[in-house]
Each structure stands twice: as structure tokens, then as C-alpha cells.
C-alpha positions as CSV (number, residue, x, y, z in Angstrom):
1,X,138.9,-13.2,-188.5
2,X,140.1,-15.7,-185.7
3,X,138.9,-18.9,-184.1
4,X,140.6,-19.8,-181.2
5,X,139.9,-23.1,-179.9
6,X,140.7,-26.1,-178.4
7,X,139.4,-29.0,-180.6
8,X,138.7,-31.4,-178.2
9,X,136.4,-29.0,-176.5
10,X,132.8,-29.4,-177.5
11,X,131.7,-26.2,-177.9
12,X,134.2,-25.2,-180.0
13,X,133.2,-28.3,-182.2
14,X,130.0,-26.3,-182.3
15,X,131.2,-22.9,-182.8
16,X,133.6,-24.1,-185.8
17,X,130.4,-26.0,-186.8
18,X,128.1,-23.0,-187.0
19,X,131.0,-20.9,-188.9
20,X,131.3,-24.1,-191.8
21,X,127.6,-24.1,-191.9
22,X,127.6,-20.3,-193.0
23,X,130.8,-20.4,-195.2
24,X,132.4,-18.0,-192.9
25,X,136.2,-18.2,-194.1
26,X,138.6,-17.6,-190.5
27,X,142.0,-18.8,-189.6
28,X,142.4,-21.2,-187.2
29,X,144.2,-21.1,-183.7
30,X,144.6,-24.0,-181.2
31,X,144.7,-22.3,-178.1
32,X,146.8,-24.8,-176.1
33,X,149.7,-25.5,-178.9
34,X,149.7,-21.6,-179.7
35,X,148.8,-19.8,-176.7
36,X,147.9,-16.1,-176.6
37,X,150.1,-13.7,-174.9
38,X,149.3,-11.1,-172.3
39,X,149.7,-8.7,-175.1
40,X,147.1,-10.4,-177.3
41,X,144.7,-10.6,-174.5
42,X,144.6,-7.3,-173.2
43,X,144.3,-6.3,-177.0
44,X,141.5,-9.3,-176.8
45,X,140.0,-8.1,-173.3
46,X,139.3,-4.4,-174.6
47,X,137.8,-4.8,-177.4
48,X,135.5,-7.9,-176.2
49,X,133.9,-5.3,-173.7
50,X,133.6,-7.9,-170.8
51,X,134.9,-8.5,-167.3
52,X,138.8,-9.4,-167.2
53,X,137.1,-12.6,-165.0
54,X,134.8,-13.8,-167.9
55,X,138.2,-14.4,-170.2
56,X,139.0,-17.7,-167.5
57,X,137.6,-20.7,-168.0
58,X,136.2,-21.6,-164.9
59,X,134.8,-24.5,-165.5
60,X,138.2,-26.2,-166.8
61,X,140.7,-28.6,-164.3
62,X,143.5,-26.4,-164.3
63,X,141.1,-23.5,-163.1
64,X,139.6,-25.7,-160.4
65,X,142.7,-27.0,-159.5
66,X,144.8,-23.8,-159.0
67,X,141.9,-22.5,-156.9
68,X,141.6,-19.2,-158.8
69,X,138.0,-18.9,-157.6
70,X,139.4,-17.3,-154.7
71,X,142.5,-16.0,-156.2
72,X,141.4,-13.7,-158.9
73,X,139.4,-11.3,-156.5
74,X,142.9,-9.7,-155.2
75,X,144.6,-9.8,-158.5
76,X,146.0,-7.2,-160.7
77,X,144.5,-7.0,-164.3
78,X,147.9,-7.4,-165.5
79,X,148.9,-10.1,-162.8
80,X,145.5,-12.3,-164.6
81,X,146.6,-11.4,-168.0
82,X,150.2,-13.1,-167.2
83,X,148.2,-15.9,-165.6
84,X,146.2,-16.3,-168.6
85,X,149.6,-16.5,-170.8
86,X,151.2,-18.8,-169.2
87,X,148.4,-21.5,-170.2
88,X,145.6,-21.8,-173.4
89,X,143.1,-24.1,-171.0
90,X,143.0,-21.1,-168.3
91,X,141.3,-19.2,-171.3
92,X,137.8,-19.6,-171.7
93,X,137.0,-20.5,-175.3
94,X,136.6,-20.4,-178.3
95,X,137.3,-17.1,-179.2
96,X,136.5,-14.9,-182.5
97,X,138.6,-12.0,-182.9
98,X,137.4,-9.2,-185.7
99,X,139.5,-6.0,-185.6
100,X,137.2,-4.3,-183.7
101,X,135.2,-7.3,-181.8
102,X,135.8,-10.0,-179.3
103,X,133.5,-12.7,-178.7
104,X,134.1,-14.8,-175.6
105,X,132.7,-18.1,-175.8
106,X,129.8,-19.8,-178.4
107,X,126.4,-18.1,-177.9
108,X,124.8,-18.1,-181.0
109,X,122.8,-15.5,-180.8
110,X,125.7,-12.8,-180.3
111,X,127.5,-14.7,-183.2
112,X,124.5,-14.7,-185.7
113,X,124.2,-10.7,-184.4
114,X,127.6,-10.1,-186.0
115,X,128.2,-12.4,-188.7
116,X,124.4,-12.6,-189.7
């Protein structure tokens, strides 16, 4: 299993938190000094099951800042998945990656649902 996170980010602070609490053994990724590739996140993006759109973090600077609100409705899936790639604090986080299983973001429910 995976953690990708940003440890400055609170809610990763949380998630890795929640994982300790249950002895859940992981690696560990920083997301911003080891950024995923396009490769990864299509890989990442398939088996999560979600919207392409719910893999940015929308609610960061950078995302503000390069107005992607009104960008990503006429992009390419592969043109976002570049995007993504070129930048950890695009990606919304953290992230647990199973072999199977992608889990965007900390909701506790959908991690206890797995993991129980």
C-alpha cells in the first residue's frame, strides 16, 4: 500500500494519523518532492473509479492561480494528466493506492470500508 501526501497538509496529518492508529503498515510518498507521473495517474485515475476532475486539488493556490476552474472543461484527459505531472500540489491528496483501489482524499468512512 501507498500514502501519498504532502505533510504539511492537514489532512494528510489526519489520514497518516488514522493509518498509525490502526497499525496499517504503507510506504510513504511526498507528493511534491516525488511527483506522480501521467503514467501513474491514469493507472491511479482508473482504478479510483472517479471523475478525471476530482484528482485536482481545487482548493490549492496553484489551482486558483492558473485558473483551471475554467480550463479543465475543454481539456483532454491526457492533456489534465500531463497537467497533473508537471506538479504534486495540483493533485488532490492524500492518496492510498492498493493494487486494485484508489482512494482520493481522507474520508474516513471509505477508508475504514476498506481497511476495516
Amino acid at each position: 500500500m501507498l500514502f501519498v501526501q504532502y505533510p504539511k497538509c492537514s489532512t494528510c496529518r489526519k489520514a497518516k494519523a488514522w493509518l498509525d492508529e490502526r497499525s496499517v503498515e504503507y510506504d510513504i510518498r511526498h507528493i511534491v518532492e516525488e511527483n506522480p507521473t501521467a503514467e501513474e495517474l491514469r493507472s491511479w485515475h482508473r482504478a479510483s473509479g472517479l471523475p478525471l476532475r476530482r484528482f485536482f486539488n481545487t482548493s490549492g493556490m496553484l489551482y486558483r492561480s492558473m485558473g483551471l476552474k475554467d480550463k479543465l472543461p475543454g481539456m483532454s484527459d491526457d492533456e489534465m494528466y500531463a497537467l497533473l505531472a508537471t506538479d504534486g500540489m495540483l493533485v488532490k491528496r492524500p492518496l492510498l493506492v492498493l493494487d486494485d483501489v484508489v482512494l482520493v482524499g481522507f474520508k474516513e468512512k471509505d477508508w475504514e470500508k476498506l481497511l476495516g
